[in-house]
C-alpha positions in Angstrom: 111.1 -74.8 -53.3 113.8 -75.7 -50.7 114.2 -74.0 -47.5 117.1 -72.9 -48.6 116.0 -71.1 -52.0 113.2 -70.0 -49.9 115.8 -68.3 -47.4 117.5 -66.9 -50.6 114.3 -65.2 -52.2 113.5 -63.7 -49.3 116.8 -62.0 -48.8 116.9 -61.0 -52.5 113.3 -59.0 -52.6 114.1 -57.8 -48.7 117.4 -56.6 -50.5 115.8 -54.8 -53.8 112.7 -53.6 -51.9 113.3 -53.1 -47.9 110.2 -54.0 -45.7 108.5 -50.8 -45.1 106.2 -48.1 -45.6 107.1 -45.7 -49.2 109.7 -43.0 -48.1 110.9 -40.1 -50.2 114.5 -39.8 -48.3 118.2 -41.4 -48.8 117.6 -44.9 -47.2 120.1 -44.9 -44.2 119.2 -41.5 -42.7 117.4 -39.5 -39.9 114.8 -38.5 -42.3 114.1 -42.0 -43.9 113.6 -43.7 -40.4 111.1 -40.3 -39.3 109.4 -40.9 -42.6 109.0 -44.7 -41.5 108.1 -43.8 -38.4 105.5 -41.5 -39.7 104.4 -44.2 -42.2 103.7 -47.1 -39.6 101.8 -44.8 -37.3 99.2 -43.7 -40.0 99.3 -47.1 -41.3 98.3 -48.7 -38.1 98.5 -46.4 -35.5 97.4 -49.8 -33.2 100.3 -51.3 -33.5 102.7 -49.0 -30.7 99.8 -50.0 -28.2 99.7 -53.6 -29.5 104.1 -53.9 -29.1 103.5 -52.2 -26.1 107.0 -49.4 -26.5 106.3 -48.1 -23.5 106.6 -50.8 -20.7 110.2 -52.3 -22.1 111.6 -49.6 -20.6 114.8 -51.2 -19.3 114.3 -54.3 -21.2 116.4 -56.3 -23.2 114.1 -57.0 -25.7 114.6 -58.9 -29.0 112.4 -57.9 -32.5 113.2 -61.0 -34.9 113.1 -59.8 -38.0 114.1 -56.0 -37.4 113.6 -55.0 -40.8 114.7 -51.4 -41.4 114.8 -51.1 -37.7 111.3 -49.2 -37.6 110.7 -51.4 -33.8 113.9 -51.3 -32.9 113.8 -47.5 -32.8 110.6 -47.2 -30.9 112.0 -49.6 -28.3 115.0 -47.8 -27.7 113.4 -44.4 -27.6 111.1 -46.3 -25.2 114.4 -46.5 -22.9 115.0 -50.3 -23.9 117.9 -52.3 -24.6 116.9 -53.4 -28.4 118.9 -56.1 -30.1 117.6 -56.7 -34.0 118.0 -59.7 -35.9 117.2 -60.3 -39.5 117.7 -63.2 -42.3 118.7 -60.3 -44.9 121.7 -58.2 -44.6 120.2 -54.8 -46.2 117.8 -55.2 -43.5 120.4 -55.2 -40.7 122.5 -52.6 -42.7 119.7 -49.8 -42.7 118.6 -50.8 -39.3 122.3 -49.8 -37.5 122.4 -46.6 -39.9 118.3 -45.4 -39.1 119.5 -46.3 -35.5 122.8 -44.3 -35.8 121.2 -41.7 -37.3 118.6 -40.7 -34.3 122.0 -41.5 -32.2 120.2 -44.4 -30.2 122.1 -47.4 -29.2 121.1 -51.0 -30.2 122.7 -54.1 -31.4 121.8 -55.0 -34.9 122.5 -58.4 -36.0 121.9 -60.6 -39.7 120.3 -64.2 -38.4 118.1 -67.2 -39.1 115.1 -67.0 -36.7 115.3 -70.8 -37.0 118.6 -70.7 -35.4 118.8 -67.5 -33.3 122.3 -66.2 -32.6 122.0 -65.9 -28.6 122.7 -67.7 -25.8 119.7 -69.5 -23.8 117.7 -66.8 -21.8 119.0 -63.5 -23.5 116.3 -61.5 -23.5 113.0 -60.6 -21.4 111.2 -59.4 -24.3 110.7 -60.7 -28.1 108.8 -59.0 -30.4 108.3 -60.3 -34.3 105.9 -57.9 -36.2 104.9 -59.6 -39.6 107.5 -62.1 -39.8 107.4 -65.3 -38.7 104.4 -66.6 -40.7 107.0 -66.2 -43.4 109.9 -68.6 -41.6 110.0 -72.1 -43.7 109.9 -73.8 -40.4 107.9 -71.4 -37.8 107.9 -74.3 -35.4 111.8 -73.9 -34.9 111.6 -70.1 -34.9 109.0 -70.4 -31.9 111.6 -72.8 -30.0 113.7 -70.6 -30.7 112.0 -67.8 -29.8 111.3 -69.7 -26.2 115.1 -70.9 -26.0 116.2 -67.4 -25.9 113.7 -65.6 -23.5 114.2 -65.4 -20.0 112.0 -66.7 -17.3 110.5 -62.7 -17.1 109.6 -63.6 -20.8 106.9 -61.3 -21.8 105.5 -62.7 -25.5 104.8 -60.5 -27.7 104.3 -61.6 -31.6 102.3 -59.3 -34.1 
């Protein structure tokens, strides 16, 4: 399989089944992104220590491969400036509404990890939580990755 069809399968599962724990409420909404919430924190209650929420406070930090937007929410809640960026656009679509919906502010963008929409030294933080084992060619997401970060860069891959 090319690296393109790869690209395109993943978008089409990410698109009939978004990453995420199993929710009972309308994808989109203030209750879908609590019941995500609730569903990462009893399925690894590690992993807000582990991405480390807390200290971005006043951050601009970067989570490649945002998924529904379950980091992105934390971060900003945390009192960071969260971009998102993600290869699928139902992804990026429930990420802006679960963000909208808790009436946090972060910038939610459909992108390659491979070939990251930003300027050189965007971002002080860069989180990726269970996606770039999954990137065709991780190498170029991790220069990428680099490319984007500032000198301040803080890594911080799950």
């Amino acid at each position: 399989m090319s690296t393109v069809e790869t690209k395109e399968a993943t978008v089409r599962l990410w698109t009939a089944d978004p990453c995420g724990p199993d929710v009972t409420a309308e994808p989109g909404t203030a209750a879908c992104i609590e019941q995500l919430l609730a569903g990462r924190r009893a399925y690894c209650p590690w992993l807000d220590q582990a991405l480390d929420y807390r200290s971005a406070a006043g951050l601009e930090v970067l989570d490649v491969g945002c998924g529904q937007g379950i980091d992105l929410v934390q971060y900003a809640l945390a009192g960071a400036r969260p971009t998102g960026v993600d290869l699928t656009p139902r992804h990026v679509e429930l990420a802006q509404q679960h963000t909208q919906a808790l009436s946090l502010t972060a910038t939610i963008v459909q992108g390659d990890a491979e070939l990251l929409p930003f300027p050189d030294r965007s971002f002080d933080r860069v989180a990726s939580n269970g996606v770039l084992h999954h990137t065709p060619d991780m190498p170029a997401a991790l220069r990428e990755v680099r490319r984007i970060a500032r000198d301040t860069f803080t890594p911080n891959v799950m």
